[in-house]
C-alpha positions as CSV (number, residue, x, y, z in Angstrom):
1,X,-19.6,13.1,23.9
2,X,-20.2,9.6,24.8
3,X,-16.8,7.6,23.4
4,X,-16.3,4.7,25.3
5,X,-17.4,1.8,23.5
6,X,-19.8,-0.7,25.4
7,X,-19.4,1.8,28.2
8,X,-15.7,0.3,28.8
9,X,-12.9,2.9,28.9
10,X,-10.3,2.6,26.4
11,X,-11.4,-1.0,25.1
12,X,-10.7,-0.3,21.9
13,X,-7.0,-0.1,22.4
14,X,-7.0,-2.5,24.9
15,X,-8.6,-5.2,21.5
16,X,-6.1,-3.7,19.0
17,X,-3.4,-4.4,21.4
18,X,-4.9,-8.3,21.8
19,X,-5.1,-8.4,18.1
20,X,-1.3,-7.6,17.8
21,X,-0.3,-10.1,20.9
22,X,-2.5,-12.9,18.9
23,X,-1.1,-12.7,15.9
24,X,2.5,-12.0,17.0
25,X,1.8,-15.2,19.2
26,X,0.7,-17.3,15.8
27,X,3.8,-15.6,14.0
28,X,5.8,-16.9,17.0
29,X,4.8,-20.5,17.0
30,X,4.8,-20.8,13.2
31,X,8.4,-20.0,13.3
32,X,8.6,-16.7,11.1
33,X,10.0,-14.7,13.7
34,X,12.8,-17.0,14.2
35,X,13.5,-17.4,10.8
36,X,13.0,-13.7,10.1
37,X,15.9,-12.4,7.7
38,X,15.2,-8.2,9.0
39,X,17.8,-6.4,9.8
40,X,17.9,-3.7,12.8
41,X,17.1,-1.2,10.4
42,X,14.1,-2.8,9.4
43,X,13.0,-3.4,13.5
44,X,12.8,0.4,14.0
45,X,11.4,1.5,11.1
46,X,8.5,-1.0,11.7
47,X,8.3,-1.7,16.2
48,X,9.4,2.5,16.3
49,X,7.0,3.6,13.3
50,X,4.2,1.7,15.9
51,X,4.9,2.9,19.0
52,X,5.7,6.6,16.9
53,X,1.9,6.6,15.3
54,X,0.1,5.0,18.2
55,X,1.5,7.0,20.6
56,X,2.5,10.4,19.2
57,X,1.3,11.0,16.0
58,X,-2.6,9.5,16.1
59,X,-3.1,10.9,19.2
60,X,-2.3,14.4,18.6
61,X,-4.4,15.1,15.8
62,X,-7.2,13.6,17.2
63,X,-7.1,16.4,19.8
64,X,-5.8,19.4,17.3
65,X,-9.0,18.5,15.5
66,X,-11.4,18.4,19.0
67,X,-9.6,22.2,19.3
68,X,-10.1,23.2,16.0
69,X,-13.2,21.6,16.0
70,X,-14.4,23.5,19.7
71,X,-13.1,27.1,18.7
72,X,-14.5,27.7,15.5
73,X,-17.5,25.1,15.4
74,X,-18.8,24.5,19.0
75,X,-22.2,24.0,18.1
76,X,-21.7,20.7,16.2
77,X,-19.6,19.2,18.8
78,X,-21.4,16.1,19.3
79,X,-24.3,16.3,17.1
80,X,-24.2,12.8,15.7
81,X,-24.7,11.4,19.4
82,X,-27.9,10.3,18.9
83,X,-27.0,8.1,16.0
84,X,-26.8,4.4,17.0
85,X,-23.4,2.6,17.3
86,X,-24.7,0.4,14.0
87,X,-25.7,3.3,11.9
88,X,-22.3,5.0,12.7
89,X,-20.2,2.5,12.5
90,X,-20.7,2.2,8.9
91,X,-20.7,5.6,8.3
92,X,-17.4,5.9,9.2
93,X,-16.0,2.9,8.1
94,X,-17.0,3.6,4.8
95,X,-15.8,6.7,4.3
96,X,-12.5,6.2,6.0
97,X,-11.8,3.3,4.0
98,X,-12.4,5.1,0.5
99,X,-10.6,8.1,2.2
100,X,-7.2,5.7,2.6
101,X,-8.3,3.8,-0.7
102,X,-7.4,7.1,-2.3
103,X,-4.5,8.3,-0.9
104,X,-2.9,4.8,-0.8
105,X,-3.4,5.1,-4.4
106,X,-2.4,8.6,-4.7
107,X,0.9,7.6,-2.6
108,X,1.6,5.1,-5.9
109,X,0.8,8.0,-8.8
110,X,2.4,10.9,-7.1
111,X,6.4,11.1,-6.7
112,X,6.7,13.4,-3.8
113,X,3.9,11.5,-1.9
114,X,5.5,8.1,-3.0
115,X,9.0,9.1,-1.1
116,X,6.9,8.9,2.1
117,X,5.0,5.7,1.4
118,X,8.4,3.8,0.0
119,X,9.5,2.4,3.0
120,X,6.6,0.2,3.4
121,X,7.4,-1.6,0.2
122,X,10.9,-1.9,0.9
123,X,10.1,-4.9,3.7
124,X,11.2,-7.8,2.2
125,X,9.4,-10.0,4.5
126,X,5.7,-9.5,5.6
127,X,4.4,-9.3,9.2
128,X,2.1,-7.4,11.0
129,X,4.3,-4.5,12.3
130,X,5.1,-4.0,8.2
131,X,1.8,-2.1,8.0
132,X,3.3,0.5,10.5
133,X,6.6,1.3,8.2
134,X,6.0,4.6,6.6
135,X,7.4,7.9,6.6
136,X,6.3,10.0,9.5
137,X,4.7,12.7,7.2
138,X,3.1,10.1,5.1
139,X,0.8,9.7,8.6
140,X,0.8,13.3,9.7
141,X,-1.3,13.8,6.3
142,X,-3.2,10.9,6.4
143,X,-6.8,11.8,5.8
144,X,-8.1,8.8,8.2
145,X,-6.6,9.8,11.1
146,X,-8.3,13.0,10.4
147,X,-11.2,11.5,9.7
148,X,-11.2,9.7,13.3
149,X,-10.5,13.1,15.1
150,X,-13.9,14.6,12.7
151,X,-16.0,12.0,13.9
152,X,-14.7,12.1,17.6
153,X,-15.7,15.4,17.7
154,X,-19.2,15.2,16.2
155,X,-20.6,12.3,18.7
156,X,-19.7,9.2,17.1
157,X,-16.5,7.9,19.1
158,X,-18.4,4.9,19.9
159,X,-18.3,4.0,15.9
160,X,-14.5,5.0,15.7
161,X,-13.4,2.8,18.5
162,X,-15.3,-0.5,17.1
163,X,-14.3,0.5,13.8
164,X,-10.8,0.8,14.7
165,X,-11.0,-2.5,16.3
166,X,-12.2,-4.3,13.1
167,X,-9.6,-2.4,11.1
168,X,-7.1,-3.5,12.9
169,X,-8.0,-7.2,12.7
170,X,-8.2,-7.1,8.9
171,X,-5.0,-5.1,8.2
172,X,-2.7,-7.0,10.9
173,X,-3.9,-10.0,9.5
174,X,-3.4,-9.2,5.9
175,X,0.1,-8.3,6.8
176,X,0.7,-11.0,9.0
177,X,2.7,-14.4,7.0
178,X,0.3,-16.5,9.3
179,X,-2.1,-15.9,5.4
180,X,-5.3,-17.1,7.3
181,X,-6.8,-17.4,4.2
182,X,-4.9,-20.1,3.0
183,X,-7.4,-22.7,4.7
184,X,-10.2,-21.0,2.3
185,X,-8.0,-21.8,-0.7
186,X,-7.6,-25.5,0.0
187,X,-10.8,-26.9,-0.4
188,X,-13.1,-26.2,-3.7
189,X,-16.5,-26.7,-1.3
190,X,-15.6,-23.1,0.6
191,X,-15.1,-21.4,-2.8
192,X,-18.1,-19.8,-2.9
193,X,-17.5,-18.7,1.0
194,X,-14.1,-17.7,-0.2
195,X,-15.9,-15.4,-3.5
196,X,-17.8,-13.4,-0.8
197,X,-15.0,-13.4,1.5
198,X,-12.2,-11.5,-0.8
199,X,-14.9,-9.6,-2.5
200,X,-15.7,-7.6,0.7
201,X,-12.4,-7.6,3.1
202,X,-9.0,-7.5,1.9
203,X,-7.3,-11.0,2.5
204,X,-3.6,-11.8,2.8
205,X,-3.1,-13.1,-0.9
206,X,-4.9,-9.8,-2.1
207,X,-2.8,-7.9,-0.6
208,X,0.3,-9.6,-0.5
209,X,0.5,-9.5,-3.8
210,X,0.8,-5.6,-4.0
211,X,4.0,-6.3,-1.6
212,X,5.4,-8.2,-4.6
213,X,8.3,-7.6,-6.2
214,X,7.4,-7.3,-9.9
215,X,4.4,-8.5,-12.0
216,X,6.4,-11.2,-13.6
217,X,5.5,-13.5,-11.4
218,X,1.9,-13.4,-12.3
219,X,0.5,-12.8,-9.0
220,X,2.2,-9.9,-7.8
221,X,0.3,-5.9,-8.7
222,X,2.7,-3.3,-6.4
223,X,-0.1,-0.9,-8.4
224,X,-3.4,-2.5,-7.5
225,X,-5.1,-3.9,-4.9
226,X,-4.7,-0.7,-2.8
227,X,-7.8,-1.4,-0.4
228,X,-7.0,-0.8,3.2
229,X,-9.9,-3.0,5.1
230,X,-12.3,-3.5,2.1
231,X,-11.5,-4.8,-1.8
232,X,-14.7,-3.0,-2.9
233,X,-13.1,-0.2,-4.1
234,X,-10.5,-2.1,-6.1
235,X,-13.3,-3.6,-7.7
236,X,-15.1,-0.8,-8.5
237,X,-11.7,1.6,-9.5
238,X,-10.3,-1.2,-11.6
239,X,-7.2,-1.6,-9.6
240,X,-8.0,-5.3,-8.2
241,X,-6.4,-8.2,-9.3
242,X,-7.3,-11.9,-7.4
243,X,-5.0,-14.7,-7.7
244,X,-5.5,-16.6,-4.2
245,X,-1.3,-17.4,-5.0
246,X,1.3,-15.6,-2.7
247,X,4.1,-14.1,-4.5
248,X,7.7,-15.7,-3.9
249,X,9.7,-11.9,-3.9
250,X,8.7,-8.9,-1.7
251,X,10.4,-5.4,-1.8
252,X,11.6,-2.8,-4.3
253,X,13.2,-3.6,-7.7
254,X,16.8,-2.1,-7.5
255,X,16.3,-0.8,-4.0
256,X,19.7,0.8,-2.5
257,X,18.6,0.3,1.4
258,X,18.9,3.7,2.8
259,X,19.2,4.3,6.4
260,X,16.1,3.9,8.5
261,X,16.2,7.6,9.6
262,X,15.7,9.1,5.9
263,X,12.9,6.0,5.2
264,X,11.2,7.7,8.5
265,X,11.8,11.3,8.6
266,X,12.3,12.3,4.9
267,X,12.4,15.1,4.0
268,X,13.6,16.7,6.8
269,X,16.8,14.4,6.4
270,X,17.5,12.6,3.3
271,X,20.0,9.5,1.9
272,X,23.7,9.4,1.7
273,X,22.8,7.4,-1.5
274,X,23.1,9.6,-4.7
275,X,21.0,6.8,-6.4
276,X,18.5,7.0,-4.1
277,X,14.6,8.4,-4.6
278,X,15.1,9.6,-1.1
279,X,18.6,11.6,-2.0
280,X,18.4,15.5,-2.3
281,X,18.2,16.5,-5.4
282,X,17.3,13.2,-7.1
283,X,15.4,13.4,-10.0
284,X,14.2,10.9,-12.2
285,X,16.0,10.7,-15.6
286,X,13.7,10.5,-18.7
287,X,15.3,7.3,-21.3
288,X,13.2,7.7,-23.8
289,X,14.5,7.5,-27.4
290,X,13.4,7.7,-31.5
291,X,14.9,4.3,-31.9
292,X,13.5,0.9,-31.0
293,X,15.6,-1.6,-29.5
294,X,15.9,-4.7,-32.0
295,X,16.7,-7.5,-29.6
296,X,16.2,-11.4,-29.2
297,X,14.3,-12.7,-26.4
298,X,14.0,-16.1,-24.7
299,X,10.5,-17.5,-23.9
300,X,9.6,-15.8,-21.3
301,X,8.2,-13.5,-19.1
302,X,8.8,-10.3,-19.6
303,X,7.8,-6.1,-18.8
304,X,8.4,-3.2,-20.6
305,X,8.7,0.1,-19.4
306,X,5.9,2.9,-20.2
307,X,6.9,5.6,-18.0
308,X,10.1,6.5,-19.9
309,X,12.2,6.5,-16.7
310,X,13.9,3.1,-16.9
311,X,17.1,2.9,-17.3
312,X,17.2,-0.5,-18.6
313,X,15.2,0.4,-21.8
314,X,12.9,-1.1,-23.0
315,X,12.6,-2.9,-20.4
316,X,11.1,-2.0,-16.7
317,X,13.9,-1.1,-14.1
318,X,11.0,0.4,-11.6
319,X,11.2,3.5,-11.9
320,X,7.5,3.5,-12.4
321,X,7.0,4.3,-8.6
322,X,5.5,7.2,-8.0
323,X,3.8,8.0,-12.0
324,X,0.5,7.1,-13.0
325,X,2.2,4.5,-15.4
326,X,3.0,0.9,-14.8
327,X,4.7,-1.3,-16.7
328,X,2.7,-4.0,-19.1
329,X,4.0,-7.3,-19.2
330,X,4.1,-9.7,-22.3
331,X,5.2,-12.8,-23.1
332,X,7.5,-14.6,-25.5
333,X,6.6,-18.1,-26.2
334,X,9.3,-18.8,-28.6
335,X,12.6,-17.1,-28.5
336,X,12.8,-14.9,-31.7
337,X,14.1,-11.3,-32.1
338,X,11.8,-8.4,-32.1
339,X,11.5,-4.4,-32.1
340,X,11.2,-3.1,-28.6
341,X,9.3,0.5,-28.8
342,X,12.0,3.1,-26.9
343,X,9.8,6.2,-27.7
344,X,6.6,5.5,-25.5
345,X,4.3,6.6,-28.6
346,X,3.6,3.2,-29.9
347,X,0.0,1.9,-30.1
348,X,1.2,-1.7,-30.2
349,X,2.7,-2.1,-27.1
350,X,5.7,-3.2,-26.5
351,X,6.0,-3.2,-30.3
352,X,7.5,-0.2,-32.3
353,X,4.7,0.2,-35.1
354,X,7.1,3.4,-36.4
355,X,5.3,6.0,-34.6
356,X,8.6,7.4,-33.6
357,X,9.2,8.5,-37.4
358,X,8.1,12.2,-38.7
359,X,4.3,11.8,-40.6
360,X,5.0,11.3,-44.3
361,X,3.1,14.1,-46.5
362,X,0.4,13.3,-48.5
């Protein structure tokens, strides 16, 4: 199997690692390092979840899967290595990236899957290392990495190692508070550039604004805008909101800042924080009840919970995380008082339209 790239032994690490000393140069001489608020904790969870993926993790499925791959399928061991670097290079970029559109998604909607992918939303500040903070199961089953060992194996490591080169350079930099795209934002003449730009790759604003702390802001979705390299799939899922704003807050809503070793190797050990997702046992507390809340708002924004689990009812608390529901957010442009629906039934959203009360007969 032919996998160097341009006939260059391990060039493609050699460019991610250039891509990571560019950017951490910009970050550097921008200042955000220096004024970086991150605590130790957050330095290994993101410089140690690196060093633990790149070195440990990546590489030893890649070769569990060329063993696998040679025991029980040896015939199809390189049998795309005909395929020109162009043809495969799509062919597994494509695929890959719907692959991690999925189960980014799926780490959103499903709790026990959500407990591994928490830590990366717990960063508070953005930069390029953040998009290496995640539990180390959350990798172990992450179907891309897979994905790269599959194609490895059947002749196209020439495709992987340029595609993991041009992955790199759009996910660092959509982590990364340099927010190249900025630049595209300022004048109206590079609109249209800017249209085709974000509707293909995933920019810094796009995905910053699933870092953000809650939709209230009007720019932040922390469930949308799930794309790894490409937005496409937002776009064509539903899940993609474009606001070319930054959002002021990143993090978790209410989050009690566990230790880094249950972020990184939960389950196997897990908070000393009985409020904690990450604490054994912890369990999410259904709030729902019969009667709506009759309260006076301010003008305002605000969101109301839909899950049930909130504990500041009726009103979102995030405990959202890891359901299929999200919170919808309304505004009150006069203050007045209203009724809150508490029961999750209503049609009206967030009114109560009395669906809470027992059908009247006949």
């Amino acid at each position: 199997m032919e996998n160097t790239l341009f006939g260059i032994e391990n060039l493609d690490t050699y460019l991610v690692l250039g891509i990571l000393v560019v950017f951490g140069v910009l970050e550097v001489m921008a200042g955000y390092l220096h004024r970086s608020q991150r605590t130790r904790s957050d330095w290994i969870q993101e410089m140690g979840g690196f060093f633990a993926l790149s070195v440990l993790i990546k590489p030893a499925i890649v070769v569990a899967v060329l063993s696998i791959g040679k025991t029980f399928i040896p015939s199809y061991i390189g049998v795309f290595g005909q395929w020109s670097l162009w043809l495969m290079l799509p062919f597994y970029l494509l695929i890959d990236d719907v692959l991690q559109y999925w189960y980014h998604r799926s780490a959103h909607e499903y709790e026990w899957l959500w407990k591994l992918h928490r830590p990366h939303h717990q960063a508070e500040e953005m930069g390029f290392f953040v998009s290496y903070r995640n539990a180390a199961l959350y990798y172990i089953l992450m179907p891309n990495i897979w994905w790269i060992g599959i194609v490895t194996f059947l002749g196209g490591g020439a495709g992987v190692a340029l595609g993991l080169i041009l992955k790199q350079l759009v996910i660092i930099g959509a982590h990364s508070p340099t927010k190249w795209d900025r630049l595209l934002y300022k004048y109206k003449w590079l609109s249209p550039i800017t249209s085709i730009v974000e509707r293909i790759i995933i920019t810094p604003a796009f995905h910053f604004a699933h870092h953000g702390k809650s939709m209230k802001d009007g720019i932040s979705d922390p469930n949308g805008n799930y794309g790894n390299m490409f937005s496409i799939w937002d776009q064509l899922f539903g899940t993609a909101k474009f606001t070319r704003r930054f959002p002021m807050e990143l993090g978790l809503v209410n989050d009690p800042k566990e230790k880094w070793t249950a972020a990184y190797f939960y389950p196997l050990v897990t908070s000393d924080k009985p409020e904690s997702e990450l604490a054994k046992g912890f369990k999410k507390q259904d709030s729902r009840i019969e009667e709506p809340s009759n309260i006076h708002l301010e003008a305002g924004q605000y969101l109301w919970c839909q899950c049930g689990y909130s504990q500041n009812q009726p009103f979102c608390d995030g405990s959202h995380h890891g359901t299929k529901s999200k919170p919808l957010l309304f505004e009150v442009k006069k203050a007045r008082s209203m009724r809150l629906c508490n029961c999750k039934k209503t049609g009206s959203g967030p009114f109560c339209d009395d669906s809470h009360l027992p059908p009247r007969n006949g």
